[in-house]
C-alpha positions in Angstrom: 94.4 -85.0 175.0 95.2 -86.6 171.6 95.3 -90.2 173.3 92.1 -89.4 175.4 90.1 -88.6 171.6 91.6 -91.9 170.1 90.5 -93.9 173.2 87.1 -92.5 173.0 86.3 -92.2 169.1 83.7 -94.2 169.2 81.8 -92.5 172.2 82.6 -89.1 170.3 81.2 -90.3 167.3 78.2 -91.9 168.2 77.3 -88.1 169.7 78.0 -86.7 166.7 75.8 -88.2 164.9 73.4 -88.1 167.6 73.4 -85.0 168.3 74.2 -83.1 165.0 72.6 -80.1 164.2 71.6 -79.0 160.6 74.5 -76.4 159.2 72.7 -75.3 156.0 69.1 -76.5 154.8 69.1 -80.2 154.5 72.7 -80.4 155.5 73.6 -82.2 159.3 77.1 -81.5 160.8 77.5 -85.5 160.4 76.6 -85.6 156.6 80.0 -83.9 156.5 81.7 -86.0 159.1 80.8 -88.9 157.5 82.3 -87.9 153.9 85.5 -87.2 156.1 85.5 -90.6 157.0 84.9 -92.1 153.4 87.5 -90.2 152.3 90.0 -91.4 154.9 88.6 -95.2 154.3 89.3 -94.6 150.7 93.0 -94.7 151.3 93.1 -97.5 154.0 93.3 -101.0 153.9 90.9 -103.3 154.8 89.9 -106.8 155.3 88.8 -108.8 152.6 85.0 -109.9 154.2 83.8 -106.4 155.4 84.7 -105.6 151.6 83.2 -108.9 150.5 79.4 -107.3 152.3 80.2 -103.7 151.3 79.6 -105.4 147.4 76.2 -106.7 148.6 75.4 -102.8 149.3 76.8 -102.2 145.5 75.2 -105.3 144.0 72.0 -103.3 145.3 72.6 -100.1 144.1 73.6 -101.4 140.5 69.9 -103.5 140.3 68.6 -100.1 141.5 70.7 -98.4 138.0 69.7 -101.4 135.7 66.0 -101.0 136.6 66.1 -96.9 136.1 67.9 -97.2 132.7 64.7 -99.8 131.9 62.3 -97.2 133.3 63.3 -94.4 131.7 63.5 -96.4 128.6 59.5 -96.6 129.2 59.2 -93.6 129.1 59.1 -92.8 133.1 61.3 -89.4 133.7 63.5 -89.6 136.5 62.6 -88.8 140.1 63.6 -85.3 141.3 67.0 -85.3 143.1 65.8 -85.4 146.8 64.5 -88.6 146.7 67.5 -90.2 144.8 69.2 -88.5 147.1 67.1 -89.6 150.3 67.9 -93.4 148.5 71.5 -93.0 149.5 71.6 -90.9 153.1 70.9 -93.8 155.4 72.4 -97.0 153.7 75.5 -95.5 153.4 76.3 -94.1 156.5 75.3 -97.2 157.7 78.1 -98.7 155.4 80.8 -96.3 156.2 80.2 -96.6 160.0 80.3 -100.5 159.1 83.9 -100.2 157.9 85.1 -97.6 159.9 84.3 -99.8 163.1 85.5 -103.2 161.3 88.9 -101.0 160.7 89.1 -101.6 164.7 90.7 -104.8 165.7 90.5 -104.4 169.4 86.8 -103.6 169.7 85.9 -105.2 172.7 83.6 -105.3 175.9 84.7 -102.7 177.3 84.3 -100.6 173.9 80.4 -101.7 173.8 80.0 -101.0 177.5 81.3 -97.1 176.7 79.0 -96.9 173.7 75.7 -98.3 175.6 76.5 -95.9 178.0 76.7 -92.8 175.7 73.5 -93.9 174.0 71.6 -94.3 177.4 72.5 -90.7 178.6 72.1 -89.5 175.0 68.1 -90.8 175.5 68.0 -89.2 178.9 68.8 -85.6 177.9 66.5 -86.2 174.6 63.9 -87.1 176.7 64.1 -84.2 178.8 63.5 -82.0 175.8 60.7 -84.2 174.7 59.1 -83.0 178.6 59.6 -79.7 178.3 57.9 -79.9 174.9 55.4 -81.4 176.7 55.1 -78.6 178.9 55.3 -76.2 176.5 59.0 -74.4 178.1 59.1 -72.5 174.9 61.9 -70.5 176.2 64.0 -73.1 176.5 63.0 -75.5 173.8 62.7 -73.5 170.4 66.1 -72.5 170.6 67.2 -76.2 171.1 64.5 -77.5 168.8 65.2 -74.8 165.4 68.8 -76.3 165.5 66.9 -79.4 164.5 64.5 -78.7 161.6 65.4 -78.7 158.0 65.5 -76.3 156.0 65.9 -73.5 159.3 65.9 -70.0 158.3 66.5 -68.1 161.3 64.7 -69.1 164.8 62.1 -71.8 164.2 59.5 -73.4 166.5 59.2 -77.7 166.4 57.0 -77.7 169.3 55.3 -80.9 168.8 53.6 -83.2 165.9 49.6 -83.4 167.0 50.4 -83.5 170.4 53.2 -86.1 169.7 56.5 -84.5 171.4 59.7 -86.0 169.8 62.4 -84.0 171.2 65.3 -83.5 168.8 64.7 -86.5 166.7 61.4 -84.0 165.0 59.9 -87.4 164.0 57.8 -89.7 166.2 58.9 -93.1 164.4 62.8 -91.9 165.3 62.1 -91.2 168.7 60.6 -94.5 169.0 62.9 -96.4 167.5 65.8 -94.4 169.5 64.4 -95.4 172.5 62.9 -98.9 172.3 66.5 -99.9 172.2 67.5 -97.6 175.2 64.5 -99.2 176.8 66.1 -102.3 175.5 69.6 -101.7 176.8 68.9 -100.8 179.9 65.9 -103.6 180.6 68.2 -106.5 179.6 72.4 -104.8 180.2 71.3 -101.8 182.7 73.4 -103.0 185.5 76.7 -103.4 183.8 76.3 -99.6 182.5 75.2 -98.3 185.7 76.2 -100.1 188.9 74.8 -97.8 191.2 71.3 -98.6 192.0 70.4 -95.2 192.9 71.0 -93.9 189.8 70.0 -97.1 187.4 66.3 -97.4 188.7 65.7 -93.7 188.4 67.1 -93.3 185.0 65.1 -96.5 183.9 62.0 -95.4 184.5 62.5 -92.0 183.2 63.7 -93.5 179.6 60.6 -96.0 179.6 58.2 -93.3 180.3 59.3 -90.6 178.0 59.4 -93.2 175.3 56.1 -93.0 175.4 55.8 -89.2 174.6 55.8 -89.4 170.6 53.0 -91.8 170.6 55.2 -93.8 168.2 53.4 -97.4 166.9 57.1 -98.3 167.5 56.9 -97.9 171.1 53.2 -98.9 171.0 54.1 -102.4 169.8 57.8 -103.0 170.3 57.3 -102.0 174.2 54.8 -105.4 174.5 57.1 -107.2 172.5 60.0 -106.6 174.6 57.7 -107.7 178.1 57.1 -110.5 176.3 60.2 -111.6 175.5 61.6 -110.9 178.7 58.8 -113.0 180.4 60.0 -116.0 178.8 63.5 -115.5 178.7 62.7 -115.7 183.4 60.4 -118.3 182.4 62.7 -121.0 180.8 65.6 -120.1 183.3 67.3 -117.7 180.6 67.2 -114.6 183.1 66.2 -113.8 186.3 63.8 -110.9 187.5 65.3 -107.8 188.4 63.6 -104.6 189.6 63.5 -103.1 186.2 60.9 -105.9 186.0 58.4 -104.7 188.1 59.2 -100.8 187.6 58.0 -101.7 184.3 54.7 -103.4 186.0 54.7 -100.8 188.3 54.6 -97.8 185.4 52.4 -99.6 183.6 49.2 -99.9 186.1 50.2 -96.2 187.6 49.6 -94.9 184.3 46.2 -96.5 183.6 45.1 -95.0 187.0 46.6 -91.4 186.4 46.2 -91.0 182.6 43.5 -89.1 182.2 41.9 -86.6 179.2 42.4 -84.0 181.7 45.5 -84.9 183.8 47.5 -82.4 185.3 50.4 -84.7 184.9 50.7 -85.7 181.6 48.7 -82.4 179.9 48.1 -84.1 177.0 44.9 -85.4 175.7 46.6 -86.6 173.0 48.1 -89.4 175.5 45.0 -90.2 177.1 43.4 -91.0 174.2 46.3 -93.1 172.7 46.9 -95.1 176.2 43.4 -94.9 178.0 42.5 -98.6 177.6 43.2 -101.1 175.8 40.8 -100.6 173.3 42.5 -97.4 172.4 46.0 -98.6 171.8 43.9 -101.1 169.6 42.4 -98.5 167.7 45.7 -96.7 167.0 47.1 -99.9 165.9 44.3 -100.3 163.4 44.5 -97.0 162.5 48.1 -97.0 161.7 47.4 -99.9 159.4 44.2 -98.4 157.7 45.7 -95.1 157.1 48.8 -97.3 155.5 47.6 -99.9 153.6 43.8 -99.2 153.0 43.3 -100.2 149.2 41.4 -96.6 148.5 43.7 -94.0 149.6 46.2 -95.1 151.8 50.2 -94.1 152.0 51.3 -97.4 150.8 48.6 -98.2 148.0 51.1 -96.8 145.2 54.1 -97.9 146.4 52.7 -101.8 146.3 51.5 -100.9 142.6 54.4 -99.8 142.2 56.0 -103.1 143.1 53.3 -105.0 141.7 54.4 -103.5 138.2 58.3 -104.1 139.1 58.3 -107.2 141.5 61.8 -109.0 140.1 64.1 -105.1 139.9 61.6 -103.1 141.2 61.2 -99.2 139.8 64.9 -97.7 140.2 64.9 -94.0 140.8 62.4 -93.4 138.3 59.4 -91.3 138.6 56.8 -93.6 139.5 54.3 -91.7 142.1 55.1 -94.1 144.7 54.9 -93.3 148.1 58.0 -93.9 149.7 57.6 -93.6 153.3 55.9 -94.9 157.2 58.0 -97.8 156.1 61.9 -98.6 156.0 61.6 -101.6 154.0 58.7 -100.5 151.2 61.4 -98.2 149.6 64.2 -101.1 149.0 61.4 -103.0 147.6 60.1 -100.1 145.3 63.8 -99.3 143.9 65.2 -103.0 143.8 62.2 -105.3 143.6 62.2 -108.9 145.1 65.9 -109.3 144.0 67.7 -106.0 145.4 65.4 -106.6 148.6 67.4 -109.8 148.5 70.6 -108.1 148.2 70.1 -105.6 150.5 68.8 -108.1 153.1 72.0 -110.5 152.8 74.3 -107.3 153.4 72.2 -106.6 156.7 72.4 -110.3 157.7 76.0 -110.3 156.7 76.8 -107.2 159.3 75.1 -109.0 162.1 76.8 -112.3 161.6 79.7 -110.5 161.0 80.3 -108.3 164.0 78.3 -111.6 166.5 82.2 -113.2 165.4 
């Protein structure tokens, strides 16, 4: 059993955090299995180089200091502690799952393999949740769903954002970020996780049409993007086409027929009007950036003043009204500036080239 856990740590892990629950207000089951794990990588050796971009993540994080101290100085109070908080959450678990998996000397193919896996199947049962949210199997999905919210007291209900059904994930951006690269995965690796063509095609079309449930701009856009890209990778001899291929084609002109304000189907008019027509998909495009960036009222307008104000160390963790949101980068930007955005970039850069070696 003991052998069977260390082979499979990763796989285990990677459901954890997928599927953690929240334990007490803002507090996921990982958030504690993650301290575990700094704790236990406090006291183990490591590499020099993963060290060496750890220290890029620091070198960030001490612009993000200097510039507070120079803020406050001004006269700025400090942010409340959520948000400093928030600041930390996602960078360093990224970090700590960095190290932990550079710890492992023998990752290897067949390692990946296992992980893609897990991550496909995970998207499969998430998706399945986002249906029955769609329709509305309250019985079964409030239970599931209150599990998921922050801040639960007691039974909860998350059945859906506007018509935008995200499953487990409770936000449509995470949704479609989770499963662009399941889409991604299985478009470009599918048949070296699943062999069996009975079971690939099925589960392929499944995950590319329930990405489509949270009517994420991520999904909107990166969906295109990814048709593209395949197009020219069978274009210039790179790949050849496969039948996820023309599944994809397939979906795409059955749902222009059947997507209707009044389908039976999809029971969502929320859909309809996002996907009807080109012109639609347009207009939520547009929308997303007008509602963003428009110079009046929009979400971003005070987090570019903001950075305007602070360009070279940006604003630290002071109390600036910024925004801080519908964006992953516009934060790093606000709290570092131009150099910690630097910083932070090399680190990601670093990880890539890093773990391509």
């Amino acid at each position: 059993m003991i052998r069977l856990l260390e082979k499979n740590k990763l796989s285990i892990l990677l459901l954890v955090i997928i599927f953690s629950p929240y334990i007490y207000t803002s507090v996921r089951f990982d958030h504690i299995v993650l301290v575990v794990m700094f704790l236990y990588l406090l006291f183990k050796k490591h590499d020099l180089l993963p060290i060496k971009i750890f220290l890029l993540l620091v070198g960030y994080y001490l612009i993000i200091v200097v510039a507070t101290f120079f803020q406050i100085m001004n006269g700025y109070e400090l942010s409340p502690i959520s948000p400093i908080l928030d600041s930390f959450e996602w960078y360093l678990r990224g970090a700590i799952l960095f190290l932990f998996v550079a710890r492992m000397k023998n990752l290897g193919y067949v390692e990946i393999i296992s992980l893609s896996r897990v991550y496909v199947f995970s998207s499969v049962i998430i998706g399945m949740i986002a249906v029955l949210q769609l329709f509305g199997v309250d019985s079964v999905v409030n239970p599931i769903l209150s599990l998921y919210e922050t801040g639960r007291s007691g039974d909860r209900i998350l059945h859906s954002i506007n018509g935008r059904y995200s499953s487990i994930l409770a936000q449509p951006v995470s949704y479609g970020i989770f499963f662009l690269f399941s889409v991604s995965i299985l478009m470009f690796y599918g048949e070296k996780l699943i062999s069996r063509k009975l079971f690939r095609y099925p589960i392929f079309l499944f995950v590319f049409l329930v990405s489509y449930l949270a009517i994420s701009k991520v999904i909107l856009i990166g969906i295109p993007l990814l048709i593209l890209f395949r197009v020219l990778m069978i274009l210039i001899g790179r790949s050849k086409f496969k039948v996820e291929d023309m599944i994809i084609w397939i979906a795409i002109l059955s749902l222009m027929f059947l997507l209707t304000a009044d389908s039976l189907i999809f029971s969502a008019e929320h859909l309809s009007n996002s996907y009807g027509s080109i012109s639609s998909m347009l207009d939520v495009i547009w929308n997303a950036i007008y509602v963003r960036f428009d110079q009046s009222d929009g979400q971003l307008v005070t987090d570019m003043n903001a950075l305007k104000e602070n360009i070279l160390i940006g604003a630290g963790w002071a109390d600036y009204g910024a925004h801080l949101g519908d964006s992953g980068y516009m934060p790093i930007l606000v709290r570092g500036g131009i150099i910690g955005f630097l910083f932070y970039m090399t680190y990601l850069i670093s990880i890539f080239i890093f773990s391509y070696r």
